[in-house]
N, C-alpha and C positions, 0 to 999 in steps of 0.2 A: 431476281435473287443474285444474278451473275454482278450486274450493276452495283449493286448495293455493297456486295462482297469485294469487286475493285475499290469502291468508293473508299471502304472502311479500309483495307491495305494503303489506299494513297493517304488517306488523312494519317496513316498508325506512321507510313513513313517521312511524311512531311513536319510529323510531329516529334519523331526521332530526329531527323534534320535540326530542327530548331534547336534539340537540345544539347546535339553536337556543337552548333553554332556557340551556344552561348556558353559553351564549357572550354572552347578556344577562345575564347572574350573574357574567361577568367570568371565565366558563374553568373549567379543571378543577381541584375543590377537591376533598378527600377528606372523608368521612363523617363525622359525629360533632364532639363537642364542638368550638369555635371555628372548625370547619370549617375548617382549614389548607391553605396551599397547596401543591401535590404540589410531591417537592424529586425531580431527578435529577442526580446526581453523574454525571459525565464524566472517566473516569481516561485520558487520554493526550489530546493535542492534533495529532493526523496527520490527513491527509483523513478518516479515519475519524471519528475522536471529536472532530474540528471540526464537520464537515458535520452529523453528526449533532444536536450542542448548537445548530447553528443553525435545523437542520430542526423542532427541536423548539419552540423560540422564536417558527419561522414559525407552525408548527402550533397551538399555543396559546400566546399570553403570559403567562399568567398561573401555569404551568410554574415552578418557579425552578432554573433550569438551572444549577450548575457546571462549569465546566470545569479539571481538576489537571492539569497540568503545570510540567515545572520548567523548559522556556525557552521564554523570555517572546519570541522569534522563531523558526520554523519553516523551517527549507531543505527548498526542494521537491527531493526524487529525479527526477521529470521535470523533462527540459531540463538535468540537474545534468551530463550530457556536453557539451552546448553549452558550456555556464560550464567544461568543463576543458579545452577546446581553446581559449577565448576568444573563440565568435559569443558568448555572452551575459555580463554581471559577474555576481559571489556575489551581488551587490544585488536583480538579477531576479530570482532565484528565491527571496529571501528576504522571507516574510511576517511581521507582526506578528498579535499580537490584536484590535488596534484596530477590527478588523471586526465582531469576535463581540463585545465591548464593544458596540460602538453598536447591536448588535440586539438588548441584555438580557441575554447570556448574561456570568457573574461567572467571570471568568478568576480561577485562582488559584494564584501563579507559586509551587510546592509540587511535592511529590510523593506519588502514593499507596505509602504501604510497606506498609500488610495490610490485608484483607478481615473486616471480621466479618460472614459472610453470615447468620446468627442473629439479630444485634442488627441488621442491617441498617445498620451503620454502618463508615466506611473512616479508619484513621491513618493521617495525614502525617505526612511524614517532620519536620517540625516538630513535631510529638509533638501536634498539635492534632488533633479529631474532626468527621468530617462526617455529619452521618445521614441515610438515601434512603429513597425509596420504591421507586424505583429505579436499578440502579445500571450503567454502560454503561461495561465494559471495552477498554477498545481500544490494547493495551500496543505494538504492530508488531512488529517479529522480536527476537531477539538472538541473533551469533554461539556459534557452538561452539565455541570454542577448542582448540586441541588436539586435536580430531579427527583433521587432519590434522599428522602430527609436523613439529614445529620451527617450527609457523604459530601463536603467541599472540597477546596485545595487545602485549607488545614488537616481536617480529616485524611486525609491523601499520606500525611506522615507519618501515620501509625497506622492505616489501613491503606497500604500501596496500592495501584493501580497496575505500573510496571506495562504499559500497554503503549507507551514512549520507552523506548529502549535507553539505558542512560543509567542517570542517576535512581531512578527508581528500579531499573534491577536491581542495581547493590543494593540499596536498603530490602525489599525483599530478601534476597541472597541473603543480606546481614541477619535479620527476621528468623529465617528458615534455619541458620548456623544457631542459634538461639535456642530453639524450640524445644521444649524439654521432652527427653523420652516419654509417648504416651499426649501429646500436647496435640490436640484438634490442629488442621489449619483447614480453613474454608477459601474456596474459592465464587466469586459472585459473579454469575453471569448476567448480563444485561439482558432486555426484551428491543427489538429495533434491527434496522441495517448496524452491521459494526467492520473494524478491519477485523481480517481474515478468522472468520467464524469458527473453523475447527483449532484455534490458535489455545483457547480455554484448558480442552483434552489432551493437546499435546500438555501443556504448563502441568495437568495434572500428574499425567504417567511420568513425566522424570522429577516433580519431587517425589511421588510416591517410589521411584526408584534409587531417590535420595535416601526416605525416610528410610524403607526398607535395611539398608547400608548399614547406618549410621543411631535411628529412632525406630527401630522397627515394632515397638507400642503404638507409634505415634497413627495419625487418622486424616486421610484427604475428605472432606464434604464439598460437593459443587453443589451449590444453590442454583438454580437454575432458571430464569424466568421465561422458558423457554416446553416446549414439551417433545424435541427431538432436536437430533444434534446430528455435522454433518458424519459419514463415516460410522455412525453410532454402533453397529452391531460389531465391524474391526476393532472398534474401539473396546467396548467390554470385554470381548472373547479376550483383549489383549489384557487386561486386567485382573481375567479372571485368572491366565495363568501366572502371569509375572509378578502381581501382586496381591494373591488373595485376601479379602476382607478390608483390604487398603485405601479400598477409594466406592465412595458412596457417593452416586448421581441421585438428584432429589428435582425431579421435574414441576413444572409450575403447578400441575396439577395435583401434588404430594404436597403443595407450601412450600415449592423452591425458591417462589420469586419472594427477595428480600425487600420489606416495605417500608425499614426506617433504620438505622446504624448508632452506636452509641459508640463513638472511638475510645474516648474515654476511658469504658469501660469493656473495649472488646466485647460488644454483645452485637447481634442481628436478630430484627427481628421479624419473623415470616408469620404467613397464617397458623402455619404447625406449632410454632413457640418460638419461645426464646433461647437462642443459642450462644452462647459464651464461648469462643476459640482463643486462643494461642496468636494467632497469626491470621489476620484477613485479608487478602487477596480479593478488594472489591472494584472489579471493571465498570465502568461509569458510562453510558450511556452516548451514542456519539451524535457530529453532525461535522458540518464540512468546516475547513477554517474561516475562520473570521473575516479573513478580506475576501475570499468568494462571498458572504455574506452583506459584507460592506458595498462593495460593486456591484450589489445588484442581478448577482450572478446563479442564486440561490432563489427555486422558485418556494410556492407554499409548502410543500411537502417538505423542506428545509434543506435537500441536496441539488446538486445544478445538473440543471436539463443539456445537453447536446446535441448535435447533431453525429447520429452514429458514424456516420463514413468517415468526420474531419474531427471530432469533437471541438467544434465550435460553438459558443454558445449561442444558445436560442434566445436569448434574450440582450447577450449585446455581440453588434459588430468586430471581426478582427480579433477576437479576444476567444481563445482556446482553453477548455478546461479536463484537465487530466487527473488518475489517479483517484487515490480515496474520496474524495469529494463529490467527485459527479456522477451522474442517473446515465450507468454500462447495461442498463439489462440484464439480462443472463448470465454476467460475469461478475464474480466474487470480489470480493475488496481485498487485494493482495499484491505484493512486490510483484509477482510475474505478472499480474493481467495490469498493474498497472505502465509494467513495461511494454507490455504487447500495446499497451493504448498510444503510448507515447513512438513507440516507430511509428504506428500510422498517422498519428497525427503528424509528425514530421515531413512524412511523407505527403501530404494533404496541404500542409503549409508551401512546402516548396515547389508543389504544381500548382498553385495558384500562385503565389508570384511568378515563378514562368510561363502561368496559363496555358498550362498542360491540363488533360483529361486527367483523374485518379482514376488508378486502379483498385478493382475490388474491393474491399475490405476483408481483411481475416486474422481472425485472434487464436492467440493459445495463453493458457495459462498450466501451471504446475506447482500445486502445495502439496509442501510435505511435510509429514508431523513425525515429528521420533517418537516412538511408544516405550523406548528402553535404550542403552548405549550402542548397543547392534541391530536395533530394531526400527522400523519404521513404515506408516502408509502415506501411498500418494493417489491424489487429487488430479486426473488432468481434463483436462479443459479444452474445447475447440467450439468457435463461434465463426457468426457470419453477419452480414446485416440483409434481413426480409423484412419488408414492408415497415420500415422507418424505423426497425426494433433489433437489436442486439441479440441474435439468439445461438443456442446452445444448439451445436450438432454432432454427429457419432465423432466419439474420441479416437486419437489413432488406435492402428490397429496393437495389439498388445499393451497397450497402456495398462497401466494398473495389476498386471499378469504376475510381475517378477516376486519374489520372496521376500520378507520384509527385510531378512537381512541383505540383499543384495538392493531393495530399495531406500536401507541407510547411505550403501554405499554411493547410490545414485544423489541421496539428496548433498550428503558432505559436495559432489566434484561438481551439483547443481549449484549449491554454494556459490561453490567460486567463480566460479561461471557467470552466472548472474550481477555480483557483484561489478567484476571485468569488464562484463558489458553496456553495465550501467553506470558507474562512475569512471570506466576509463583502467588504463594499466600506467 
């Protein structure tokens, strides 16, 4: 034991050594003639593959980090409810590059269209070429169209989706400003993995604390394909006080789930009947982006498999995949967990080109839903990796304890926070 225990001290400090060394050398360079500096391409620009290019940047500068995406500003999905009832503008939750710019990382207003995980190089859709050493996918969802009948992207303009933060909050927003005193609006939940699960209920409580306001006739229905939700009983109780008779959960087992749309004519139609609203709010069914799809990166189940310590895929070499798209285990599809993926993947990136050991793996996450303008619950989160699998273990101590109105105030400074750390100051 004594042996074993020097052992792992001389390897822990010959391993430190090394990385002194090569932090006097100006960072991590890879082997061989001219000694070049390691290149990581960045396919998408969401909490994921922002946080990520930044973490890396922190990590070593001497990295040259790209980052591809094709808009050159980013609307945050949280708080993008706030911004459609009007506490927040599209302004707030709208970030630039300008952050990941001034920490090194080479923003490149592009897009990735294929993988050559072989040559280890990525075409933009400019038809130009990137080459990695490594290469970090982080594409976020993309709707199913047509899964559900009569719901496309046409469909999408008179029954918003608003689950891309952007242009379809405002038309919602616009929608919502609209809605005549006494006017139904439904909301449609999907059945499947989706982004941030309890995202629905929050959307519900603040227009119901819209309508209240403003339309206080007026009627939330959540259609549900689903037959429990996360948070569900904070959620009601919170309903029941802030908005009595406001908001009607219709679980799959009542004819929640909606089995065909008629935009049209604003109708849904479920096993219970036919429902005619004011305003549909129909969330579409997800899966991972298209170019995880395209490379290969996406197994049968239709989201990408990893490897939990590094999130590397299991199915191609060098090629990292983060965020909404890939199979976390126990972790929820959300801005924080999928920030928490992307430090350790960075971290995991960068000991393997220095051929360093990783350390542990360990996740947190933290959702939070407003239930009212001072109100709010939180979700938190704490993982590990046992036996090849991403799992959930006791959350810190006090989590979840505080008042909701002291856990609004927590989510507003979580906000900015998050943002900060993930796109850069």
């Amino acid at each position: 034991m004594g042996v074993a225990g020097n052992d792992a001290r001389a390897g822990g400090r010959r391993r430190f050594m090394q990385v002194a060394a090569l932090a006097m050398l100006g960072g991590t360079r890879l082997a061989g003639a001219g000694a070049r500096r390691a290149r990581v391409v960045v396919a998408g620009g969401g909490f994921a593959g922002a946080a990520c290019a930044l973490q890396l940047r922190r990590l070593d500068p001497a990295i040259d980090v790209a980052l591809v995406d094709p808009d050159d500003h980013y609307v945050t999905c949280p708080m993008s409810d706030a911004a459609l009832v009007g506490w927040r503008s599209m302004q707030s939750i709208t970030v630039s590059r300008a952050g990941l710019a001034r920490a090194g990382v080479r923003y490149i207003h592009d897009r990735v269209a294929s993988i050559d995980a072989q040559a280890r190089r990525v075409r933009l859709a400019s038809s130009k070429d990137l080459s990695y050493d490594r290469l970090v996918v982080a594409p976020g969802i993309r709707f199913l169209w047509d899964t559900l009948e009569g719901y496309g992207e046409a469909a999408a303009q008179r029954m918003p989706h608003a689950w891309r933060a952007g242009a379809q909050t405002a038309l919602l927003a616009a929608q919502l400003r609209a809605i005549d005193d006494g006017g139904v609006l439904a909301i449609c939940v999907p059945s499947g993995l989706m982004r941030c699960p309890p995202a629905p209920f929050e959307r519900a409580s603040l227009i119901a604390a819209y309508l209240k306001q403003h339309k206080p006739r007026s009627k939330v229905l959540i259609f549900d394909a689903n037959n429990h939700f996360p948070k569900q009983d904070v959620f009601v109780a919170a309903w029941q006080e802030l908005y009595p008779g406001m908001i009607e959960w219709i679980p799959a087992t009542e004819g929640g789930a909606v089995e065909r749309v008629d935009a049209s004519a604003m109708t849904l139609f479920t096993t219970r009947g036919t429902q005619h609203v004011a305003v549909a709010n129909v969330i579409p069914r997800q899966a991972p982006g298209m170019l995880a799809v395209d490379a290969g990166l996406a197994s049968g189940h239709g989201w990408c498999p990893v490897k939990p310590e590094t999130f590397e895929s299991t199915l191609a070499p060098d090629i990292h995949v983060i965020g909404d798209s890939c199979i976390a285990g126990a972790m929820p599809k959300s801005a924080s967990a999928a920030r928490s993926q992307a430090l350790q993947c960075a971290r995991a990136i960068v000991a393997s080109l220095r051929g360093q050991e990783l350390p542990p793996a360990e996740f947190e996450s933290a959702c939070y839903s407003l239930l009212g303008r001072d109100r709010a619950l939180t979700i938190h989160g704490r993982f590990d990796v046992a036996d090849g699998q991403i799992r959930q273990i006791d959350a810190p101590p006090g989590a979840n304890s505080s008042s909701a109105q002291a856990q609004a105030r927590q989510a507003a400074d979580w906000y900015e926070r998050i943002v900060t750390e993930s796109f850069g100051s």
